[in-house]
Backbone as CSV, one residue per row, in Angstrom:
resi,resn,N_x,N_y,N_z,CA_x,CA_y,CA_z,C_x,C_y,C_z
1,UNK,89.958,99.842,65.406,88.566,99.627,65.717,88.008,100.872,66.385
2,UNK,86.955,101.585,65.907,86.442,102.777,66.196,85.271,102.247,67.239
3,UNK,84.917,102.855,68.403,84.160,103.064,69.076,83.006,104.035,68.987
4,UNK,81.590,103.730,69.416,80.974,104.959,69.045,81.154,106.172,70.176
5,UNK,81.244,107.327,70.236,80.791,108.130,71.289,79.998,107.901,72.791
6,UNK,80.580,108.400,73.513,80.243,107.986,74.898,79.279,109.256,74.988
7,UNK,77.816,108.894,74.741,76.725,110.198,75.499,76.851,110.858,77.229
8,UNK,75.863,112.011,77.330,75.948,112.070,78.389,75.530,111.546,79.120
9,UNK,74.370,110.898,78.581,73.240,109.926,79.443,74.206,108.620,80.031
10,UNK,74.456,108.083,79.180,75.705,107.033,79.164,77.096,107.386,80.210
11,UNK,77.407,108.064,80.184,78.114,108.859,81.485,77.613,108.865,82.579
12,UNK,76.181,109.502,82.628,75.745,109.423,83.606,75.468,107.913,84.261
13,UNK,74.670,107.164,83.543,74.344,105.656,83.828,75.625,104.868,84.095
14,UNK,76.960,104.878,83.716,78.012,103.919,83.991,78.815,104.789,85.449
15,UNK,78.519,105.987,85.717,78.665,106.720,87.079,78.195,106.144,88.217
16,UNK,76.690,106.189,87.861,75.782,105.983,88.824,75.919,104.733,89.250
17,UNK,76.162,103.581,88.667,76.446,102.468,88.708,77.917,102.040,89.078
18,UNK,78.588,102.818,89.566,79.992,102.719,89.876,80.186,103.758,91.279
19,UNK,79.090,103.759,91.631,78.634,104.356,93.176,79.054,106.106,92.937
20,UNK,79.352,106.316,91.612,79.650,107.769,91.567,78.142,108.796,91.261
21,UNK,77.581,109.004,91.521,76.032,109.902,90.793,77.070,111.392,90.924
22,UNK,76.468,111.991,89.508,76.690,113.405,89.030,76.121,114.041,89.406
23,UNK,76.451,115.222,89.355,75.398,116.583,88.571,74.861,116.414,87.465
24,UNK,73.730,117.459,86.943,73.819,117.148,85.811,73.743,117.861,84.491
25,UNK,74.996,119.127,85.565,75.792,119.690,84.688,76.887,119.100,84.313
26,UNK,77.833,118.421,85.181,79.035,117.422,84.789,79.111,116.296,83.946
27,UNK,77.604,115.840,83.507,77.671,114.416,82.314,78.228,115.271,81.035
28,UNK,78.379,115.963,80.613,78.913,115.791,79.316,80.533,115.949,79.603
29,UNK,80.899,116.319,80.296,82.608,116.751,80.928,82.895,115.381,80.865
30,UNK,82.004,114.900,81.745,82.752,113.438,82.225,82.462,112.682,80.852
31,UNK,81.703,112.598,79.902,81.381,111.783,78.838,82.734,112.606,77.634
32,UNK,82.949,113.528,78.210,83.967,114.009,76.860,85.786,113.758,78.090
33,UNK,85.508,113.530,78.887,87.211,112.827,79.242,87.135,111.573,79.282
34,UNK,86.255,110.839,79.658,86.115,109.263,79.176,86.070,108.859,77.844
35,UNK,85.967,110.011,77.082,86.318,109.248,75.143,87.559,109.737,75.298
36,UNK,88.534,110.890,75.654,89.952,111.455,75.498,90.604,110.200,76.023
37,UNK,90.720,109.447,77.197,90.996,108.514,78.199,90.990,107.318,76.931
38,UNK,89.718,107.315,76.549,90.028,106.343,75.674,90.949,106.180,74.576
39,UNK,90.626,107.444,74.093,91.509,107.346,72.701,92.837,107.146,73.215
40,UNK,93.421,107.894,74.325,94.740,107.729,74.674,95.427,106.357,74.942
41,UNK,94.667,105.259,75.489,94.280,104.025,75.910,94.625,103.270,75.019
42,UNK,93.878,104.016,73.849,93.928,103.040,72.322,95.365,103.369,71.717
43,UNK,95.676,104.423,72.064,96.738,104.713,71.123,97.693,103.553,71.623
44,UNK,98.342,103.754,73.086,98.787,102.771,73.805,98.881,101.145,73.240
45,UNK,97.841,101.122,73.275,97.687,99.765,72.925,98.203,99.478,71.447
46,UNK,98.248,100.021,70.933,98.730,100.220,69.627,100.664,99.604,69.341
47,UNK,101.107,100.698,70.153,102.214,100.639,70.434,102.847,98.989,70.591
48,UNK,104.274,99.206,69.541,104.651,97.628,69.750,105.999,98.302,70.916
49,UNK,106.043,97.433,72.288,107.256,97.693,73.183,108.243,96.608,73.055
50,UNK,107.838,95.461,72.258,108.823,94.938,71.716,109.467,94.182,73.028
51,UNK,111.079,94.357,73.141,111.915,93.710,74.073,111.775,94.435,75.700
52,UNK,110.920,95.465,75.401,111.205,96.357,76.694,110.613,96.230,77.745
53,UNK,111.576,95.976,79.187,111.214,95.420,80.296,110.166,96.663,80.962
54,UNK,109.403,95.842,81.791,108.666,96.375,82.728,109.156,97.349,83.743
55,UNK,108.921,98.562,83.628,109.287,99.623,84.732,110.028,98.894,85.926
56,UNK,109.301,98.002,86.729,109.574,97.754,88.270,110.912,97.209,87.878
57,UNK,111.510,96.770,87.004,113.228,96.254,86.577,113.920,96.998,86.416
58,UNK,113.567,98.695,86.207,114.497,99.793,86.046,114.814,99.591,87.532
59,UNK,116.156,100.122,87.242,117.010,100.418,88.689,118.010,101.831,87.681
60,UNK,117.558,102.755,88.657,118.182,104.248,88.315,119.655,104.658,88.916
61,UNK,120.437,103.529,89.254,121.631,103.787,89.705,122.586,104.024,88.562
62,UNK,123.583,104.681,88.802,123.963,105.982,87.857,125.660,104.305,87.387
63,UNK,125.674,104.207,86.081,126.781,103.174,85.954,128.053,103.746,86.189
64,UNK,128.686,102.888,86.627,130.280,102.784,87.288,130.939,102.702,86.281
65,UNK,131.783,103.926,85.170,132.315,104.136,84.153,133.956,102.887,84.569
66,UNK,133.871,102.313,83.337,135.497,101.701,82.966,136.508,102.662,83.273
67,UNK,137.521,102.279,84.275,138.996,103.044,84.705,139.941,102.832,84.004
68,UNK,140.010,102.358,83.031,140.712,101.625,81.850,140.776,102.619,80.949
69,UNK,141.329,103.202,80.104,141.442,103.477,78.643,141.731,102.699,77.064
């Protein structure tokens, strides 16, 4: 599902409204990393993770090899 383009005006207005107000030299910066953000977002979502647990269940302790042969 394609989205249309995020303007600068539109940048500016969902800023301003999120207690952030610009410059207004910075609306198109911020309107061109809020579509990158997105697309990246989308890609994500895309992605099947299938069986794979949630980060906070990793435990990074190093395994205790078999003494056995």
């Amino acid at each position: 599902m394609s989205t249309p383009d995020l303007t600068a005006r539109e940048a500016a207005h969902w800023a301003h409204r999120a207690g952030l107000p610009l410059d207004g030299e910075r609306h198109a910066v911020v309107a061109t990393t809020a579509q990158h953000i997105h697309a990246v977002v989308s890609t994500l979502r895309e992605l099947d993770f299938g069986e794979t647990h949630p980060a906070a269940v990793y435990s990074p302790l190093p395994e205790v090899p078999d003494a056995t042969l």
